[in-house]
C-alpha positions as CSV (number, residue, x, y, z in Angstrom):
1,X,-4.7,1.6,-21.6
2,X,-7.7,4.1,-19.9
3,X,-10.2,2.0,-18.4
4,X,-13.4,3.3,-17.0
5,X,-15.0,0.2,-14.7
6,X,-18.7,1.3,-14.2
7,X,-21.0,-0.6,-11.2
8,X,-23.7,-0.4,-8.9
9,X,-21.4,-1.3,-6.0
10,X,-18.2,-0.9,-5.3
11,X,-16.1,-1.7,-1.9
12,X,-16.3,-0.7,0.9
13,X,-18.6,2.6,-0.4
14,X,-21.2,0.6,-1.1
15,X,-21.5,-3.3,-0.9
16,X,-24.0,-6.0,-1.1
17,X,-21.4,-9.3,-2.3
18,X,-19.0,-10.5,-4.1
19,X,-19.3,-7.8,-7.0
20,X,-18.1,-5.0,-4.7
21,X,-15.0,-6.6,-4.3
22,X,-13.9,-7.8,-7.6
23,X,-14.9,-4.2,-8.8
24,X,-12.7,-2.3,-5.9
25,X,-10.0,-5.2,-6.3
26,X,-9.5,-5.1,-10.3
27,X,-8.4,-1.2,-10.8
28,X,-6.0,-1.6,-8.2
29,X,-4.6,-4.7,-9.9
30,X,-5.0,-2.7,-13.2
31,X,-2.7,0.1,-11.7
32,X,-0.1,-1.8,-10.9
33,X,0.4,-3.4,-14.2
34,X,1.4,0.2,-15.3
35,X,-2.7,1.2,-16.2
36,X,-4.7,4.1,-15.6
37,X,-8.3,2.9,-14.9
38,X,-11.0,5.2,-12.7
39,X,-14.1,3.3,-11.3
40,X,-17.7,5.4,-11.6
41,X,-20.6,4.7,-8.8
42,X,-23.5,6.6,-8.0
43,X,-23.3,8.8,-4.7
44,X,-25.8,6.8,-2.5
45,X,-27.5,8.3,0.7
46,X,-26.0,6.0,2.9
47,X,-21.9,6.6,1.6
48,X,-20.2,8.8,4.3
49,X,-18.7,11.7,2.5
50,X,-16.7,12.4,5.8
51,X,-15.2,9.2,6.8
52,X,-14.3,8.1,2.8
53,X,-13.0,11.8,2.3
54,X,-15.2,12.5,-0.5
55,X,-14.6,16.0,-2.2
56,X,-16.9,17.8,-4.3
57,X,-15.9,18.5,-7.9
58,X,-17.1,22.3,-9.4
59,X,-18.9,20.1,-12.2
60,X,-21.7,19.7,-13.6
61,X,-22.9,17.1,-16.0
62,X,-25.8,16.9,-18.7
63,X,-27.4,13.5,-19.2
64,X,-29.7,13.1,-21.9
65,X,-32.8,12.0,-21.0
66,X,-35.3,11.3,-23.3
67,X,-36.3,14.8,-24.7
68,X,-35.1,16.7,-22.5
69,X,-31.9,16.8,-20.1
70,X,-31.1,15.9,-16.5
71,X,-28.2,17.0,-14.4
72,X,-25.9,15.4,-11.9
73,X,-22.8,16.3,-9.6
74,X,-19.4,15.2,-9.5
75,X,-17.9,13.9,-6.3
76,X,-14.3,11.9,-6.1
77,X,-12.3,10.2,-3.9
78,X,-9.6,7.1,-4.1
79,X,-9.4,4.0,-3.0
80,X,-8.8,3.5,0.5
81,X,-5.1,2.7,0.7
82,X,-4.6,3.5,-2.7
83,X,-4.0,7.2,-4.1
84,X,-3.6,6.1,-7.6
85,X,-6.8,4.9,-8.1
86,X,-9.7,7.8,-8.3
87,X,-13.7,6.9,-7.8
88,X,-16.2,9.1,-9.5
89,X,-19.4,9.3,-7.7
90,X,-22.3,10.3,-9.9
91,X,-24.9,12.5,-7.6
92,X,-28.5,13.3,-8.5
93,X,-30.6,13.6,-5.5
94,X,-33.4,12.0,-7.0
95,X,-32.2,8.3,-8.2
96,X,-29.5,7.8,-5.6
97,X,-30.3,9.9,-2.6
98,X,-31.9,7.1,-0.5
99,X,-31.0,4.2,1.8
100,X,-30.1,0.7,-0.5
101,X,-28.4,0.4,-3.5
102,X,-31.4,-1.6,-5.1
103,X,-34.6,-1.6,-2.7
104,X,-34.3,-5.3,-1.7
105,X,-35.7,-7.6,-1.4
106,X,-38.3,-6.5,-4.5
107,X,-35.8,-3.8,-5.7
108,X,-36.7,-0.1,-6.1
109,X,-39.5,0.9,-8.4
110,X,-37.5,3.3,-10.5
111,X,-34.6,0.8,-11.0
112,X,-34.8,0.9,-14.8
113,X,-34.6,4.5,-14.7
114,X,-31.7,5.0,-11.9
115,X,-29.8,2.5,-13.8
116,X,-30.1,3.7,-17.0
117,X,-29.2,7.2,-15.7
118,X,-25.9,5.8,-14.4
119,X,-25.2,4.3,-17.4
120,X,-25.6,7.2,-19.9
121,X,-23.9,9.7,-17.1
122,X,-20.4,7.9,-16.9
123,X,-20.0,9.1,-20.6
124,X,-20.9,12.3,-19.9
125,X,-18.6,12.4,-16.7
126,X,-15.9,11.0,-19.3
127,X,-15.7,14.2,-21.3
128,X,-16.3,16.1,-17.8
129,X,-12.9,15.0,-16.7
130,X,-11.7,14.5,-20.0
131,X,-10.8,10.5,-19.2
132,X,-10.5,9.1,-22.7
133,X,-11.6,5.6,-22.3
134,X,-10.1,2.4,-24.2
135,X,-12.1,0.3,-22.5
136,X,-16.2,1.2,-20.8
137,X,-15.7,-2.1,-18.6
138,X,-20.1,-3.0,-17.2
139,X,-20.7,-5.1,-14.6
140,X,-24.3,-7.3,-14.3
141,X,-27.7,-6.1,-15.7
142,X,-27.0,-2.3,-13.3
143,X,-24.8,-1.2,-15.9
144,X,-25.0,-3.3,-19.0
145,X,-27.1,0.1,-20.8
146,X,-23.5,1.0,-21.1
147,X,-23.2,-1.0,-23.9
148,X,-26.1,-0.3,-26.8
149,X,-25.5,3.3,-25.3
150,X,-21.6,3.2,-26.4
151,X,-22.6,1.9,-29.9
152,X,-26.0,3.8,-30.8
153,X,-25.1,7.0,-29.4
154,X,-21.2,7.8,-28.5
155,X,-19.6,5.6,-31.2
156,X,-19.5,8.7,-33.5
157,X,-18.6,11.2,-30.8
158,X,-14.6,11.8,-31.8
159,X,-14.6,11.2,-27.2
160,X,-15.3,7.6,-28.1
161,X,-14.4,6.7,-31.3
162,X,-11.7,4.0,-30.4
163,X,-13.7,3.2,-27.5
164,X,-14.6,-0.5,-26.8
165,X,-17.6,-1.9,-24.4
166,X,-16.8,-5.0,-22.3
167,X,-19.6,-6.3,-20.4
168,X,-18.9,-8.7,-16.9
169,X,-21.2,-11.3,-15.9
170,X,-21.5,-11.8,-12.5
171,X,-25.1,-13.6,-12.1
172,X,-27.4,-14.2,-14.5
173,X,-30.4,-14.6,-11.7
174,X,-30.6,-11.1,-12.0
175,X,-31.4,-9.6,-15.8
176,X,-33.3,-6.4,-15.4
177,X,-36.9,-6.6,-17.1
178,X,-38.2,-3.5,-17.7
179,X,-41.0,-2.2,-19.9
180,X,-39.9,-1.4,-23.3
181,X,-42.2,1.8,-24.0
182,X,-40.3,3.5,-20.9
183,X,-36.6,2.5,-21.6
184,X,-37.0,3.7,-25.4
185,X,-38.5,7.1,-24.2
186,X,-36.1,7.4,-21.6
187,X,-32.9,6.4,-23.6
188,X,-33.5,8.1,-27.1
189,X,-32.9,4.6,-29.1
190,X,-35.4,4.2,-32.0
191,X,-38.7,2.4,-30.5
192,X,-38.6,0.6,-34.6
193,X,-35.2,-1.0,-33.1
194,X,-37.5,-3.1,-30.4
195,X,-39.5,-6.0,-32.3
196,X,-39.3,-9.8,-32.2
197,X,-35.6,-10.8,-32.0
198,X,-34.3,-8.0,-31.8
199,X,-31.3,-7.0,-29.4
200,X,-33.3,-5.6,-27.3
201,X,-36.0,-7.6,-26.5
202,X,-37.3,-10.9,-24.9
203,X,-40.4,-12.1,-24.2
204,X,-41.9,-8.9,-25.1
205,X,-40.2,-7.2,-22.7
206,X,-36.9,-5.0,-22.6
207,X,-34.0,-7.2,-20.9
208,X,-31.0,-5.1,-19.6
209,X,-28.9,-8.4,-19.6
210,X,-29.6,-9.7,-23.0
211,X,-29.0,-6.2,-24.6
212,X,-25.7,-6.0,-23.1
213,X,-24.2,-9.3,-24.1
214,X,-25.6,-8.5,-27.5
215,X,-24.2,-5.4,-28.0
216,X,-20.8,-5.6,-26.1
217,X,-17.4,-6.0,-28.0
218,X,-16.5,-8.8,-25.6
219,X,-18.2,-10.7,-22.9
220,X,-16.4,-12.5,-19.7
221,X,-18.1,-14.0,-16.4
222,X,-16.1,-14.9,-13.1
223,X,-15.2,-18.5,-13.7
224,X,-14.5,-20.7,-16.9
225,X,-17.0,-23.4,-15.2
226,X,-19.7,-20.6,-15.3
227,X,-18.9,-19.7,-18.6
228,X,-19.9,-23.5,-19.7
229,X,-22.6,-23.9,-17.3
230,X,-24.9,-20.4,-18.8
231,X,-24.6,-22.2,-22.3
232,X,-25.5,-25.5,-21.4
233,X,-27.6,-25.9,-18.6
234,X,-30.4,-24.1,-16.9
235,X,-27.7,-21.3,-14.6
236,X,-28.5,-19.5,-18.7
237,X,-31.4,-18.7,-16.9
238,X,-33.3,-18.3,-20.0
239,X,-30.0,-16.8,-21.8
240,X,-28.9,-19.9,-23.5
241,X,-29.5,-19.0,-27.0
242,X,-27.7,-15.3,-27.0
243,X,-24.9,-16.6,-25.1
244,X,-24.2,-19.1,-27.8
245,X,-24.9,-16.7,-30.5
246,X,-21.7,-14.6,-28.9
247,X,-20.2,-17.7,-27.5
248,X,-16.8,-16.5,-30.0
249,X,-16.5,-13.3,-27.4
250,X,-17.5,-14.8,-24.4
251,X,-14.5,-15.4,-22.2
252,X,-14.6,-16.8,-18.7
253,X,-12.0,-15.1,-16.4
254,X,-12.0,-16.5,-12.6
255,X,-12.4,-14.1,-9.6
256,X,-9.1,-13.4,-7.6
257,X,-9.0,-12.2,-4.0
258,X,-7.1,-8.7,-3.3
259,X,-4.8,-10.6,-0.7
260,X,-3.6,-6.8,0.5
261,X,-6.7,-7.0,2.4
262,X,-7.8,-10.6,2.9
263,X,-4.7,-12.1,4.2
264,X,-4.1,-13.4,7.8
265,X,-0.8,-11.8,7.9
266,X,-1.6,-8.2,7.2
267,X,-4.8,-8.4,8.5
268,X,-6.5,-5.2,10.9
269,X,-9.5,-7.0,11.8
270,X,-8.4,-9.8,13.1
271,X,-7.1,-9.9,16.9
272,X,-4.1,-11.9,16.3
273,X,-2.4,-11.9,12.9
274,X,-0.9,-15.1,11.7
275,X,0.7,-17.6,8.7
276,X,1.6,-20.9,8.5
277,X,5.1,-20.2,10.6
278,X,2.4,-19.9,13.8
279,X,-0.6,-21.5,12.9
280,X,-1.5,-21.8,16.6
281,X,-2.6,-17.6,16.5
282,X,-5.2,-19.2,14.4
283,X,-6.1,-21.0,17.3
284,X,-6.0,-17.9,19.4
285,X,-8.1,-16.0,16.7
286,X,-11.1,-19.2,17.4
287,X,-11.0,-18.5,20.9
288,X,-11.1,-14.8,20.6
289,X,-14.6,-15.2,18.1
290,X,-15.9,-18.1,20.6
291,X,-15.6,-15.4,23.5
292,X,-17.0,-12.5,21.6
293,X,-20.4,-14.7,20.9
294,X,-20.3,-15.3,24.8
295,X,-19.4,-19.0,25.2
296,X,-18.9,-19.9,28.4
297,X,-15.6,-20.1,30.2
298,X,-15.8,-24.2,31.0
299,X,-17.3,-24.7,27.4
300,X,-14.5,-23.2,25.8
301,X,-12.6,-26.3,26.8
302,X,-13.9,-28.6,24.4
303,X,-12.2,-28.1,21.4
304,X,-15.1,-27.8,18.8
305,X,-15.2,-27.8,15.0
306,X,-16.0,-24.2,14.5
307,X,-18.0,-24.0,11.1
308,X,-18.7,-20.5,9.8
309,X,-20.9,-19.4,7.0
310,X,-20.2,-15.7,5.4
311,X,-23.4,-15.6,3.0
312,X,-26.3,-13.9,1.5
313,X,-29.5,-16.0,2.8
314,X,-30.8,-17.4,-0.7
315,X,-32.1,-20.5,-2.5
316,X,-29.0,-19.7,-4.6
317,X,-27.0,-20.3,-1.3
318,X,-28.4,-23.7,-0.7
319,X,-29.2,-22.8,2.7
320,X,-32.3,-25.8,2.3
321,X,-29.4,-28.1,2.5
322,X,-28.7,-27.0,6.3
323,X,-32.5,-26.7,7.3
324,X,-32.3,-30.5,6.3
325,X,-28.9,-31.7,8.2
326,X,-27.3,-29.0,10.1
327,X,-29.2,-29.6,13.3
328,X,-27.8,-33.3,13.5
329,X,-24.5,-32.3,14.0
330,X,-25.2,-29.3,16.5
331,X,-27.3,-31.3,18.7
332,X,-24.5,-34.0,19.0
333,X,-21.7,-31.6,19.5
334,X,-20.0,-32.7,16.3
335,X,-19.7,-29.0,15.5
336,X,-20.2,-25.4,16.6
337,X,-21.6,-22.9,13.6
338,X,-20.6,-18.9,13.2
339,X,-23.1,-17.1,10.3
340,X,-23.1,-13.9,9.3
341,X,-25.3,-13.2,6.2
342,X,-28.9,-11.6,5.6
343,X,-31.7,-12.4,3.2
344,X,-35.0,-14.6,2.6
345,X,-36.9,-14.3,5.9
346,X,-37.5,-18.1,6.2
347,X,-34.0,-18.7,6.5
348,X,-33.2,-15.9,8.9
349,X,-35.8,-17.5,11.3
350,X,-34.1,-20.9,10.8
351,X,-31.0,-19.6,12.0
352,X,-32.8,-17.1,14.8
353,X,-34.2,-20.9,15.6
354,X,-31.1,-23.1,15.8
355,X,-29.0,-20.1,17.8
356,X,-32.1,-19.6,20.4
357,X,-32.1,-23.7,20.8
358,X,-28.6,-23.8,21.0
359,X,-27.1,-20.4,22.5
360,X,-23.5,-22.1,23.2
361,X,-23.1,-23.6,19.5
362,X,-25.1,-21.8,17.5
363,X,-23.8,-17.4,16.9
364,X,-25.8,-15.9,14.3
365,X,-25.7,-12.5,13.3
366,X,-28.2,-10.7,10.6
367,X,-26.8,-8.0,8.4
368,X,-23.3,-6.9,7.5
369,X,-20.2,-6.4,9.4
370,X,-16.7,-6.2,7.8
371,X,-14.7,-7.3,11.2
372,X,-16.9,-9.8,11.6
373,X,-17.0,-11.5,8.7
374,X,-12.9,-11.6,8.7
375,X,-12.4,-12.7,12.1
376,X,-15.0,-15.7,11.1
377,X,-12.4,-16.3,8.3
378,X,-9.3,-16.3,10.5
379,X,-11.4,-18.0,14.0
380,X,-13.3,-20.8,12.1
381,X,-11.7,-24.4,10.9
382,X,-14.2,-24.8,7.9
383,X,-16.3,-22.5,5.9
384,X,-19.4,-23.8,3.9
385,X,-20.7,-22.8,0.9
386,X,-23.2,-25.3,-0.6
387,X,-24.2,-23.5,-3.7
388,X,-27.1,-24.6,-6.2
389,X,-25.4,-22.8,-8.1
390,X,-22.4,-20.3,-7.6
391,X,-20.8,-17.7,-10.8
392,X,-17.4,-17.6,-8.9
393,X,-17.4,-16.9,-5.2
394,X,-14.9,-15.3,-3.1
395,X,-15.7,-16.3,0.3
396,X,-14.1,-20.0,-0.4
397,X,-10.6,-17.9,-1.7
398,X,-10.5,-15.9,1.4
399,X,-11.1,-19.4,3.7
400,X,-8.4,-21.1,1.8
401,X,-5.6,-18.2,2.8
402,X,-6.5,-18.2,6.4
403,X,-6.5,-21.8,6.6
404,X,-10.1,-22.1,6.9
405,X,-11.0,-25.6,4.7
406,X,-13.9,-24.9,2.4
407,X,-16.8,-27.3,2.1
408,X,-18.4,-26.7,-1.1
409,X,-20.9,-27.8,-4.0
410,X,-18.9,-28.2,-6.9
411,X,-20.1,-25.7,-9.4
412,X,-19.4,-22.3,-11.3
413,X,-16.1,-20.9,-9.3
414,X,-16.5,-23.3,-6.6
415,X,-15.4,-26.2,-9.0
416,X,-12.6,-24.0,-10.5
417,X,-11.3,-22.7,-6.8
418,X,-11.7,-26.2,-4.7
419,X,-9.8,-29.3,-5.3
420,X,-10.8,-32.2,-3.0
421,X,-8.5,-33.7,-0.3
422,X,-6.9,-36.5,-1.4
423,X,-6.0,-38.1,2.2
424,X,-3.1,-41.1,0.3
425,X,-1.9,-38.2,-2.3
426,X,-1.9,-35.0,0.8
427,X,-3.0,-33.0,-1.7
428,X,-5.8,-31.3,-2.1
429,X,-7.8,-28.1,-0.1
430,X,-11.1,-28.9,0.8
431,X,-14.2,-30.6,0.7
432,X,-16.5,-31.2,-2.3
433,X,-19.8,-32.4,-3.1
434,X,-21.6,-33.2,-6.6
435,X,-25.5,-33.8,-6.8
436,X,-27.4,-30.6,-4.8
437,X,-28.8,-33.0,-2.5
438,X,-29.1,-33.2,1.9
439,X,-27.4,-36.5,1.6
440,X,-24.7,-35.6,-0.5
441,X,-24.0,-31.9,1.6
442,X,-24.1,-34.4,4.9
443,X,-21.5,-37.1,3.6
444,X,-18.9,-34.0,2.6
445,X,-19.4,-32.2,6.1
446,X,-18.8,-35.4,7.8
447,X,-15.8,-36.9,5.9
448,X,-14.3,-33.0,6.6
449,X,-15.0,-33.6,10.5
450,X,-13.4,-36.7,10.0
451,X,-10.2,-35.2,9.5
452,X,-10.2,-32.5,12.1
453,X,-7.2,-32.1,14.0
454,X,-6.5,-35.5,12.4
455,X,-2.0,-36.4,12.6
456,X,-0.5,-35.9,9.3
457,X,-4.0,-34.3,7.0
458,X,-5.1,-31.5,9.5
459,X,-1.5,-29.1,9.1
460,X,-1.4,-30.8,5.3
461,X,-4.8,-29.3,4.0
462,X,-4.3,-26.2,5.7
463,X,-1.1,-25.5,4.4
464,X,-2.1,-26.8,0.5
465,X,-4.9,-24.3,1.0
466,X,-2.4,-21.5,2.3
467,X,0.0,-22.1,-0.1
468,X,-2.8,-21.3,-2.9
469,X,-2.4,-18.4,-4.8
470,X,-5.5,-17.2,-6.4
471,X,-4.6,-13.3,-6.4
472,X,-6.6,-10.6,-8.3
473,X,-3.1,-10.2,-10.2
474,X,-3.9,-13.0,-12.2
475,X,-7.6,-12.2,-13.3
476,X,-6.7,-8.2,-13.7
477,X,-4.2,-9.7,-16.3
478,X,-6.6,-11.9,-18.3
479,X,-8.6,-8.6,-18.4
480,X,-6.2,-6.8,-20.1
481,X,-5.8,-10.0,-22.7
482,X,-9.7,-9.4,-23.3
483,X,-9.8,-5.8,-23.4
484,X,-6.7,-6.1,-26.2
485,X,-8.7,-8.6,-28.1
486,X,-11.9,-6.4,-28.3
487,X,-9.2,-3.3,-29.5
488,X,-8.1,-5.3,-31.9
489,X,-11.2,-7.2,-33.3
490,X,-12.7,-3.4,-33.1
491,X,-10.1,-1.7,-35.0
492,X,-9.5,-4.2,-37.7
493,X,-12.5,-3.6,-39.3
């Protein structure tokens, strides 16, 4: 089947999590199950058109606007690695043509407009091509216009007459309010559509979330957990009631890791490439990260656990849990810690803190870095990912495949990924913890320490967790089992 995967981010062109990589990972997984699927991004001012080989297309697309009509270019590429699958970069100088891809940390004024720009352009850029779509396949609130868009004003254009709208949840934190009176003018739908109720609105307002899950053929998030917890609990985020009114088409595929580039054996980054046949390069790789944050020669001899964190800086990341416990075990040399991750200024300063009071334990680095955040992956023991709440995750999927034990809340993904270690079974991958409190994050990290290097349960847990196969593979497939469903639910009417 054709499959057009739309999204604000897409890696490694332009990242911000976990979304980028699920969206780069799942056409090339889509490929090689014998599909043809393209991915559409908007051309942002900070992708290098030299170093990803971008090439300009001689095309021009109209957009309608409103009452009148914008334009943008076409640029392509493909995926690095990969020459079967093409990108389609949507270019207009005025939404995209800027450093970010949102404007954090309040997001970009203009967001509702950007975004509902990209969404009406990759049908226009369709027919540019002439890439007949099965499948328009939205990710998160960025694209979900794609969906009342498909039905209100492409499902009677021949183009898209079989054409079917699948919408992917990633995090429900983030909905897209916007004022109705400018997304009606701006988008052509009938402002009588917009009352109490309706599909479009909520609270009075126009919600970019709830108007795709309303309108979409079929619905999936990255974990089945998530999919439970957004009808039952609070992680709805206010969605609850819509989410059970399509809880028939809402379909929770987990997240798998493309393990072509996170895996310790075929791994660039990493100084020393290793499996479980030579687990001591994994050793070598640790020693390598301790020397790059500077440790000192005669301190490298005390074999440390090295904890790394690879993380947006959030409440959603339960970073409060470490600003109530994580000093403890630094200042008594029960563990070094390796962070790489950006966000909520408190935290960053909590971090700048601990790594200025502790210069030989502590390594922190603010921002993003590819190589660094896999040779944290291949150099640290455990990874920790404490999660008020958390869709899917990646992160703890890459850990387990380099050997790196996860220590994690169990919810969303986490709960679906992590199994705990069962020290009289051996079985088992990592660490887990239940209620989001200090205590309980403290009793997990300390039964984990517990076992470091431990005869018998340290080479156990880290092979279970190597053995683990969690590929993209697997999810690309379930895809395709959705995207047949919404054909055929579609067509039999």
């Amino acid at each position: 089947m054709n499959i057009a995967l739309i999204s604000a981010e897409v890696s490694p062109f332009a990242k911000e999590g976990g979304l980028s990589d699920i969206t780069s990972a799942l056409p090339k997984a889509w490929q090689s199950l014998g599909h043809n699927a393209i991915i559409i991004l908007p051309k942002y001012g900070d992708i290098d058109t030299d170093y990803f080989k971008l090439e300009p297309l001689d095309i021009t697309i109209s957009v309608p606007i409103g009452y009148w009509t914008e334009y943008a270019s076409l640029w392509k590429t493909t995926l690095p690695g990969r020459d079967d699958v093409t990108v389609y970069f949507i270019e207009n100088q005025d939404y995209f043509a800027r450093h970010g891809i949102y404007g954090n940390p309040e997001g970009f004024e203009d967001n509702d407009r950007r975004f509902l720009f990209l969404s009406r352009a990759s049908f226009e850029l369709c027919k540019a091509i002439g890439f007949k779509p099965d499948i328009m396949h939205a990710h998160d609130y960025h694209t979900a216009m794609v969906m009342p868009f498909l039905k209100m004003q492409y499902k009677n254009d021949p183009f898209f007459y079989t054409t079917v709208g699948v919408l992917t949840l990633h995090n429900l934190a983030y909905q897209g309010w916007f004022n109705p009176k400018k997304i009606f003018e701006l988008s052509g739908w009938p402002w009588q559509e917009f009352y109490p109720g309706s599909f479009f609105e909520m609270k009075g307002q126009f919600n970019a979330m709830k108007t795709g899950i309303m309108f979409a053929d079929k619905i999936t998030t990255v974990s089945p957990t998530y999919a439970n917890e957004i009808r039952w609990t609070e992680y709805g985020e206010g969605l609850q009631e819509y989410l059970h009114q399509r809880s028939a088409d809402l379909i929770g595929v987990l997240n798998g890791a493309d393990y072509q580039e996170w895996s310790p054996e075929k791994d660039t980054y990493i100084v020393i490439p290793y499996s479980l046949k030579n687990l001591e390069s994994k050793q070598s790789n640790k020693n390598f990260l301790l020397r790059d944050f500077q440790v000192p020669a005669y301190d490298l001899e005390r074999d440390i656990p090295l904890v790394g964190m690879v993380s947006r800086l959030t409440d959603q990341k339960g970073i409060e849990l470490l600003e109530q416990t994580i000093e403890d075990f630094i200042k008594y040399g029960a563990i070094r810690l390796a962070l790489l991750g950006s966000g909520e200024k408190r935290y960053e300063q909590f971090f700048h803190y601990l790594a200025n009071k502790y210069p030989t334990r502590v390594f922190v680095t603010i921002g993003y870095n590819n190589t660094l955040s896999h040779r944290i992956m291949a150099g640290c023991d455990y990874l920790l990912i404490p999660s008020r709440f958390e869709p899917c995750g990646l992160t703890q999927i890459y850990a387990m495949k380099y050997g790196t034990i996860p220590i994690v809340r169990l919810t969303g993904g986490l709960a679906d990924t992590v199994k705990e270690y069962n020290p009289s079974t051996r079985t088992g991958d990592g660490f887990t913890f239940n209620g989001f409190r200090a205590h309980d994050f403290s009793i997990a990290l300390r039964k984990a320490l517990a076992l470091y290097k431990t005869e018998w349960h340290w080479d156990q847990i880290r092979n279970n967790a190597m053995k683990k196969d969690l590929s993209v593979m697997y999810s690309a497939q379930e895809y395709i089992d959705v995207f047949t469903w919404a054909l055929e639910k579609t067509h039999s009417y």
